[in-house]
N, C-alpha and C positions, 0 to 999 in steps of 0.2 A: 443268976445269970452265969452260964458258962462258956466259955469260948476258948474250941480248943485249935491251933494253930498247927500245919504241915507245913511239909515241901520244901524245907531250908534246906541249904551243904553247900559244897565247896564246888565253885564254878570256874571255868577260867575267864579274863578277860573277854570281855565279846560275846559272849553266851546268853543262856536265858535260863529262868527257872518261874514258877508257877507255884506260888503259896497259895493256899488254903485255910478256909477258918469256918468250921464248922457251929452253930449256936444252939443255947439251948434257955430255958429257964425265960422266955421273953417271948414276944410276937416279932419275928424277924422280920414279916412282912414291912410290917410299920418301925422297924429300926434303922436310926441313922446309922454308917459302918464304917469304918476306916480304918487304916494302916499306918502305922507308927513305927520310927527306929530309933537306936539308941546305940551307936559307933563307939569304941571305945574312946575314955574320956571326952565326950561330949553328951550335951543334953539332947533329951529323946526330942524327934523334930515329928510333926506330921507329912505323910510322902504323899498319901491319897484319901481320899474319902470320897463317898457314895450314899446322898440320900434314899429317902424312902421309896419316893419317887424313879429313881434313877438317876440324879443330876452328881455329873462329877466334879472332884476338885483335886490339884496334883500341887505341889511340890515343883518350882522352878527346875528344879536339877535333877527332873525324873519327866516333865513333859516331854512327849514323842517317844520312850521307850517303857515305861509302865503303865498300864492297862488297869484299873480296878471295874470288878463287874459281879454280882450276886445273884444266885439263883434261889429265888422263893422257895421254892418246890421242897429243896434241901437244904434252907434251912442254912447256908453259906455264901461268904464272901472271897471274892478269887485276888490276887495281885498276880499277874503276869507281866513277869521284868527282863526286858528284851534289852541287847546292848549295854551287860553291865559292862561296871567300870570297878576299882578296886576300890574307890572312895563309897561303894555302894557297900560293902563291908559293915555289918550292923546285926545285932538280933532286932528284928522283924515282931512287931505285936500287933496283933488284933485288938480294935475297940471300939465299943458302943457308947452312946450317953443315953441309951435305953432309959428312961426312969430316973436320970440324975440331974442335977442341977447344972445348972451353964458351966461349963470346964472343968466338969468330972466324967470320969469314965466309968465302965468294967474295962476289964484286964485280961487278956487270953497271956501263958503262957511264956510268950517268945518263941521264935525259930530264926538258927543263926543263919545267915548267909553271909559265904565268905569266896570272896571274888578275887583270882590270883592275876599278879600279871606276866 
């Protein structure tokens, strides 16, 4: 499984930006998918995820401004983060539990996003 992540950089306050995670190595169709972050000095938290299905799930502190949404077709999962804020400051990870045990993942990369005020 591969999962390669886009779309991070430096935003200002109030903006928006549009990551990407492209997959490979798996049936994406039937994969679970979600968005992870990891701020400096703190643990990586979950922001969103997206069943197989389509059913969403966010992160407190990102409902009403982050969007997750996946397109079969290609094979990706989108995060579109409207209304940041500079505590949204984090590298951004792609992950699946494609194939894995209850609370493991694959691992895409990272992409930072860094929101100024």
């Amino acid at each position: 499984v591969q999962l390669q992540a886009s779309g991070g950089g430096l935003v200002q306050a109030g903006g928006s930006l549009r990551l990407s995670c492209e997959a490979s190595g798996m049936i994406f169709s039937l994969a679970n998918m979600g968005w992870h972050r990891q701020a400096p000095g703190k643990e990586r938290e979950l922001v969103a995820a997206i069943t197989r299905i389509g059913t969403q799930n966010y992160a407190d502190s990102v409902k009403g401004r982050f969007t997750i949404s996946r397109d079969n077709a290609k094979d990706t999962v989108y995060l579109q983060m409207n209304s940041l804020k500079p505590e949204d400051t984090a590298v951004y990870y792609c992950a699946t539990n494609w194939q894995k045990m209850p609370g493991q993942y694959h691992w895409g990369q990272g992409t930072l996003v860094t929101v100024s005020s």
